[in-house]
Backbone as a chain_set.jsonl record, in Angstrom:
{"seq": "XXXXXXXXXXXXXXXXXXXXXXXXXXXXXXXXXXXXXXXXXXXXXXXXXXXXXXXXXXXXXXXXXXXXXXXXXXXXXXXXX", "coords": {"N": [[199.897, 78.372, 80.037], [196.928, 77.252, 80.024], [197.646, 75.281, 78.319], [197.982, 73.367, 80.442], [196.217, 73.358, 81.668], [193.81, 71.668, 80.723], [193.212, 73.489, 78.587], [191.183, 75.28, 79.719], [190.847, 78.758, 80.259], [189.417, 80.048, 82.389], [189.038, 78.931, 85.773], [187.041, 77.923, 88.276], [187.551, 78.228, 91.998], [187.918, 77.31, 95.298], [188.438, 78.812, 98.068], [190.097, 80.928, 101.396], [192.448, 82.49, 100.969], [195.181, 83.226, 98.605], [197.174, 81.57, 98.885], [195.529, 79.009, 99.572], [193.574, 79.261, 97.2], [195.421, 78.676, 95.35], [196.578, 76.315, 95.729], [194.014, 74.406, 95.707], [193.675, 75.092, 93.193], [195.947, 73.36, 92.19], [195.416, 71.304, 92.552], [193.174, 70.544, 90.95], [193.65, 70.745, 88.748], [196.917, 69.3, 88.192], [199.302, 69.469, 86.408], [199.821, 72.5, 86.485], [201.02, 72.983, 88.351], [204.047, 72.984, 88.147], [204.705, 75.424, 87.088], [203.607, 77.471, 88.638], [204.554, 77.959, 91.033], [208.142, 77.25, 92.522], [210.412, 74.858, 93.664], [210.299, 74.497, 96.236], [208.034, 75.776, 97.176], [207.224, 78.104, 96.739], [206.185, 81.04, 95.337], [206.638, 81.297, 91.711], [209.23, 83.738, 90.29], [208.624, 84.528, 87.815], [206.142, 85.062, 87.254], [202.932, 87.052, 87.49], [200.757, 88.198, 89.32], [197.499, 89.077, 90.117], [195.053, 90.048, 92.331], [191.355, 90.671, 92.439], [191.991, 92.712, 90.7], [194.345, 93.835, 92.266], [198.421, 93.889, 92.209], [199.618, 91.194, 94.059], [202.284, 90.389, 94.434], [203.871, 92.308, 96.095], [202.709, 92.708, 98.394], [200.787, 91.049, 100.404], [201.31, 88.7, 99.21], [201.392, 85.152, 98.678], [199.342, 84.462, 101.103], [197.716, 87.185, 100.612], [194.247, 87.641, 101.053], [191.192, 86.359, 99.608], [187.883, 86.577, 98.185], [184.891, 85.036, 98.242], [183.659, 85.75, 95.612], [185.84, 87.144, 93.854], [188.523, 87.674, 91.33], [191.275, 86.026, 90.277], [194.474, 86.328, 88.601], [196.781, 85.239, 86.86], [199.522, 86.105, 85.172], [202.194, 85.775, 82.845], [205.022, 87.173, 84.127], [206.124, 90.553, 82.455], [209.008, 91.725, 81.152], [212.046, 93.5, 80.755], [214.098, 96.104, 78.656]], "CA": [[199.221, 77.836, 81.193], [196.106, 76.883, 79.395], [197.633, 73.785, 78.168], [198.064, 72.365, 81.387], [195.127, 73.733, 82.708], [193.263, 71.549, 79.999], [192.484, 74.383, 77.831], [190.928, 76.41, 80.462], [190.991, 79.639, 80.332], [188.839, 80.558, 83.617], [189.032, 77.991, 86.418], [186.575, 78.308, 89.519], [188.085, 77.474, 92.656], [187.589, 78.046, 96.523], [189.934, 79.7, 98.854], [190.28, 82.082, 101.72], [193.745, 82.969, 100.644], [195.64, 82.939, 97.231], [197.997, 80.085, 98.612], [194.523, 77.992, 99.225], [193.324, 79.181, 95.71], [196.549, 77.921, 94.266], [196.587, 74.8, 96.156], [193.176, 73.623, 94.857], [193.927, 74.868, 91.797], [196.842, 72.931, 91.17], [194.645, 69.62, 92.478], [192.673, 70.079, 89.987], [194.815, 70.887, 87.318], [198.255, 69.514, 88.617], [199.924, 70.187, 85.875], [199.966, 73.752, 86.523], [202.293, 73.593, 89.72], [205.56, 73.56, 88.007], [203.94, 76.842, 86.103], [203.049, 78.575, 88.814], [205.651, 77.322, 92.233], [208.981, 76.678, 92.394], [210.866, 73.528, 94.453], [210.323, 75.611, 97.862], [206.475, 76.287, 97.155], [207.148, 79.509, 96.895], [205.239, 81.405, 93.604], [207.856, 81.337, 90.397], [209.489, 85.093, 90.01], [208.025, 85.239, 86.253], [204.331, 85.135, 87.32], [202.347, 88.386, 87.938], [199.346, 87.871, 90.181], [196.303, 90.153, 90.528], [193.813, 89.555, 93.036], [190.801, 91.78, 92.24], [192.58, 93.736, 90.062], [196.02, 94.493, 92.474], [199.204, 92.91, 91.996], [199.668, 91.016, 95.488], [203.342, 89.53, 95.059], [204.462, 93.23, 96.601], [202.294, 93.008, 99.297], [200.493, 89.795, 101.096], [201.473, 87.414, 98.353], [200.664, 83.949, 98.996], [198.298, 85.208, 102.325], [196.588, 87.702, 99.82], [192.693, 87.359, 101.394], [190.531, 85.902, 98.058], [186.702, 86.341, 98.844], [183.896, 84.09, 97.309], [184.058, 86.406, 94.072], [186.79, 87.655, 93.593], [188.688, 87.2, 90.417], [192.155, 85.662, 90.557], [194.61, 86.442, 87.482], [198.255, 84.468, 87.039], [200.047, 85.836, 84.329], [203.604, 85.725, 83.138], [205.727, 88.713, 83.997], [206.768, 91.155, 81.359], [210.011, 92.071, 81.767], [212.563, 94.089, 79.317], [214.763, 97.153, 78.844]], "C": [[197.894, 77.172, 80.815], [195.953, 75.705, 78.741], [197.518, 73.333, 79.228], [197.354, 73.057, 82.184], [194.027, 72.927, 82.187], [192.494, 72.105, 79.128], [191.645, 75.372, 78.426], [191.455, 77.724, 80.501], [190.389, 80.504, 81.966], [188.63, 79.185, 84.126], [187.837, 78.713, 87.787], [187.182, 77.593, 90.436], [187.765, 78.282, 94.047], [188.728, 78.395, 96.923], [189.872, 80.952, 99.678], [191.681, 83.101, 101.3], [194.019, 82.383, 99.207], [196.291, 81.497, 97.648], [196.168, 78.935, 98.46], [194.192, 78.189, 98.022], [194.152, 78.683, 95.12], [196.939, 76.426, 94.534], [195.927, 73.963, 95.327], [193.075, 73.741, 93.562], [194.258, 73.686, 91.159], [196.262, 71.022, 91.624], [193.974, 69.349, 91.434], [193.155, 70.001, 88.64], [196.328, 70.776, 87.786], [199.584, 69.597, 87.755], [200.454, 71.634, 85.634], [200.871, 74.235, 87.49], [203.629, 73.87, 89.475], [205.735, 75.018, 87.367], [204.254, 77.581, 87.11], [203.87, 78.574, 90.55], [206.733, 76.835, 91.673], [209.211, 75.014, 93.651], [210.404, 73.462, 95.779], [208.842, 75.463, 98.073], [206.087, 77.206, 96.976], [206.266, 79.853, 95.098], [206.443, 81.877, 92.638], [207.631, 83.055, 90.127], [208.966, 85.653, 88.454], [206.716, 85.307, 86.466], [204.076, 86.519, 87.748], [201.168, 87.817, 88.602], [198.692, 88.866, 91.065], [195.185, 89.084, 91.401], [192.633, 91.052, 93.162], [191.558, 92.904, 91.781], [193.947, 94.32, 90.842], [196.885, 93.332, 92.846], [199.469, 92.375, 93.462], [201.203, 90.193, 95.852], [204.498, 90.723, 96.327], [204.497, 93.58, 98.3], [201.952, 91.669, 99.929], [200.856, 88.917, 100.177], [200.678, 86.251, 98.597], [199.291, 84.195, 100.046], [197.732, 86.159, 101.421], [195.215, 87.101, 100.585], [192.237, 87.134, 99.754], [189.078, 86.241, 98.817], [185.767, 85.767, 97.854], [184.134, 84.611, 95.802], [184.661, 87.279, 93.551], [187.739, 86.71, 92.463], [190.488, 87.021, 90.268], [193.213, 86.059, 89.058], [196.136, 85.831, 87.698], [198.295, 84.837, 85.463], [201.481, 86.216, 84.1], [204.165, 87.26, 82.967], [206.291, 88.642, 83.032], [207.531, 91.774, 82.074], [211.288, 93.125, 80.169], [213.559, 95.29, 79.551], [214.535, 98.094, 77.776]], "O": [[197.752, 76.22, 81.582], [194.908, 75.098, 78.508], [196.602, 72.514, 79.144], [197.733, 73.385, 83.308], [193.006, 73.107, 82.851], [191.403, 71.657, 78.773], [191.335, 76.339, 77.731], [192.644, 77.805, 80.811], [191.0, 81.442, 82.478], [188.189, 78.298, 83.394], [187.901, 79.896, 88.119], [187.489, 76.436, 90.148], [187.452, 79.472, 94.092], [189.809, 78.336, 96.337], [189.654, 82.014, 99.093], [191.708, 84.328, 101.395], [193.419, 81.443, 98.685], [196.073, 80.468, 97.009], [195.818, 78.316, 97.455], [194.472, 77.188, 97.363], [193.76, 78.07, 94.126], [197.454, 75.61, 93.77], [196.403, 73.142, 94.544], [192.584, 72.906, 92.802], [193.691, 73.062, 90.262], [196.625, 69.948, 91.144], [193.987, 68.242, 90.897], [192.956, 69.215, 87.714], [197.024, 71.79, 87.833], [200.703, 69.754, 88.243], [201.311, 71.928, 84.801], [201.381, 75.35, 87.592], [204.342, 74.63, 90.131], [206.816, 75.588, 87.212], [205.113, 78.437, 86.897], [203.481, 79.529, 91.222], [206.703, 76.157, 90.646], [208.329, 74.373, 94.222], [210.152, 72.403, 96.353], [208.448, 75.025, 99.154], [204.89, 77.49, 96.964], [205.949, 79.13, 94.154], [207.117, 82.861, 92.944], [206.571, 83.63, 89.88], [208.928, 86.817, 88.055], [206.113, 85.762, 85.495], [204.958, 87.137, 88.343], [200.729, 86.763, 88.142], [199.007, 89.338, 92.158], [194.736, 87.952, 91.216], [192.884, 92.116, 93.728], [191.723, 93.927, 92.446], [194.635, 95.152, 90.251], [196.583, 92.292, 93.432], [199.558, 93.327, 94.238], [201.455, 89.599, 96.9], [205.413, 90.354, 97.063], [205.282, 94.123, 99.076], [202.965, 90.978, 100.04], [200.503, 87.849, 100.676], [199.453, 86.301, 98.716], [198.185, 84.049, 99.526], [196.576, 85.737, 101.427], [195.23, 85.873, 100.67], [192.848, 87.661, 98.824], [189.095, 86.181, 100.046], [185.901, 86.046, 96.663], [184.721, 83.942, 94.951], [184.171, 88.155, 92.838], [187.808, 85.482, 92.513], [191.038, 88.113, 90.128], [192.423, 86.081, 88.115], [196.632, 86.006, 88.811], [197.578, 84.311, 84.612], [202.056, 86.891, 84.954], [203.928, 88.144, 82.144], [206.839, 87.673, 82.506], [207.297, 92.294, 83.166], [211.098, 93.205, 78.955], [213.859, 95.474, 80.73], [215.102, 99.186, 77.784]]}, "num_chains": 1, "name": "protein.A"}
């Protein structure tokens, strides 16, 4: 994700909700939408996503609340047997 974030590792971005955080994300870095959404809009089943530290695809997902500083995390699910 870091390539097509232009090497970013930490992005700042506004947003009352994760979908708005992932929106303007992916304006600014729109290479990151096929990363991180499928066709639908929906958020791609290999991503994990913490908001302040809890995973939120279990619970509010996209609607997740974000607040000014709060720290957003997208990374790819580990998966295995």
């Amino acid at each position: 994700m870091r390539a097509a974030a232009g090497g970013a590792d930490v992005v700042a971005v506004d947003g009352q909700r994760l979908k708005q955080v992932i929106e303007n994300l992916c304006r600014i870095h729109p290479d990151l939408r096929p990363l991180i959404l499928d066709e639908n809009g929906s958020l791609h089943h290999h991503l994990a996503i913490f908001v302040d530290g809890v995973e939120v695809r279990a619970g509010a997902g996209l609607f997740a609340e974000v607040s000014a500083d709060s720290e957003v995390i997208l990374t790819p699910a580990l998966g295995g047997g």
